[in-house]
N, C-alpha and C positions, 0 to 999 in steps of 0.2 A: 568564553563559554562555548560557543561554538565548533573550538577543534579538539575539546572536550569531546561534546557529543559525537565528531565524525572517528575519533580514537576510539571511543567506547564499543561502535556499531560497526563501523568502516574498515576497521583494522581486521578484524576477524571475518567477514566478508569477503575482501581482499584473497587473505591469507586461502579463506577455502574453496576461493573460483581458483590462485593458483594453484591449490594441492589437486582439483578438480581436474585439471588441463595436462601438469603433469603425471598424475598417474594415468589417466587416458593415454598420453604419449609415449608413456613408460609401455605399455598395453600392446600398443600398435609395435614401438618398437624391438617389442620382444615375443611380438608374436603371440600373447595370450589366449584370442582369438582360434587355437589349432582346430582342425579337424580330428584331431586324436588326442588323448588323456593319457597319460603313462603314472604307473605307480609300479616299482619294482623290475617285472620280468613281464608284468602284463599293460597292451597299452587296448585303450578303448576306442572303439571307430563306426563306424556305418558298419554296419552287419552281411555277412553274404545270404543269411538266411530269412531274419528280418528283425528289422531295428535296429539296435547297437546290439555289438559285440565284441568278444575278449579274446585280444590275439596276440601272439606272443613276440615279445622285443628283442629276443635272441633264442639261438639253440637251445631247448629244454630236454634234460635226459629223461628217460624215465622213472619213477621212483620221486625226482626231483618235487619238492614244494613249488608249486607256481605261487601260491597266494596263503595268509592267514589272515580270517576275515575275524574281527570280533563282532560278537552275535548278542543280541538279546533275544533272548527265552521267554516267552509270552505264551499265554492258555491259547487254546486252540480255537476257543470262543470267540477269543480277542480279533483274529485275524479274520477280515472279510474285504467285500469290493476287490480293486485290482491288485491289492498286497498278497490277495492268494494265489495271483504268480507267481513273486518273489520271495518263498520263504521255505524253510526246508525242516526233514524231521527234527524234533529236537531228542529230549534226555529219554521221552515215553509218549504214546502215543495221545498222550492230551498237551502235549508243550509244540509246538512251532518255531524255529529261529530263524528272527529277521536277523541276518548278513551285512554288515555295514562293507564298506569299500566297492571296490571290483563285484564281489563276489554275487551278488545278483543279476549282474548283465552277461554272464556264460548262456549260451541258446542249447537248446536238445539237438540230440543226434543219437539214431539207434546204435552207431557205433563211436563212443565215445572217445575222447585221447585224453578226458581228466576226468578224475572224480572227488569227491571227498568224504570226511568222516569229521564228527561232532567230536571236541576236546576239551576239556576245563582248565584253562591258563588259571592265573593267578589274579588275574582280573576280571573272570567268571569265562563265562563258554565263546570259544572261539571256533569256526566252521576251516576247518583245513584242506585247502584244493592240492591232489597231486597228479604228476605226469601217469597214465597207463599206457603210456608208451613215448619213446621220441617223437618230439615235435619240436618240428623248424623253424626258424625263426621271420615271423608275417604270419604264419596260417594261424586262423581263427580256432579257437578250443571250445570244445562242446563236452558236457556232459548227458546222458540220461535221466532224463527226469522220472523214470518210470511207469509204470502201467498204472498206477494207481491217481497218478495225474491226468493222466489220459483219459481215466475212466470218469472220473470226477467233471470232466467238460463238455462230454458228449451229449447230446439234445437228444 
């Protein structure tokens, strides 16, 4: 009865300090830990302007797609606290789209090297980032956030 009960309790115990140890190990050994986050052409890092920021992992042309973000479109009601950083026009001026991926950690800059424009995939709206000019591969990409965000924060 006994190795009964240490089979029933012990065995799966066992089993998940080892998967515990190994994936840790897996972790370390492969570096999970980075200081940068890559997806695509864009990887993510400590910001030069402040906070993280979105810099590019190779040569971008101009024109080029850096990123397509899918979006949920939410009333503009909806959006408050510190998401109205992160969220951009949507379809009219009562809808907002929060950005899933990348596409929220781009920082402002009066003069921009990406922008984007609002699109309806097949899986509803996607926020699409493109080059406004070449950029290199390491520098940080910034859009405009505009004046009307600016205006919105001033005391």
């Amino acid at each position: 009865m006994l190795f009964h009960d240490i089979s029933a309790f012990g065995i799966p115990a066992i089993t998940l300090a080892a998967g515990t140890v190994a994936g840790f190990l897996a972790g370390r050994f492969m570096n999970f830990s980075s200081k940068t986050i890559t997806s695509g052409v864009v990887g993510i890092a400590a910001s030069t302007i402040s906070g993280r920021g979105a810099f590019a992992l190779r040569d971008i042309r101009e024109g080029e797609t850096v990123e397509r973000c899918p979006a949920l479109e939410v009333a503009d009601k909806d959006v408050a606290g510190e998401l109205l950083n992160y969220v951009f026009y949507g379809s009219d001026e009562t809808k907002r789209l929060v950005a899933m991926g990348n596409g929220m950690l781009f920082n402002h800059a009066s003069d921009p090297n990406v922008a984007y424009y609002r699109q309806d995939g097949a899986l509803g709206a996607e926020l699409i980032i493109y080059a406004l000019k070449n950029i290199r591969k390491g520098e940080e990409m910034f859009y405009n956030y505009g004046d009307d965000w600016w205006e919105t924060r001033q005391s």
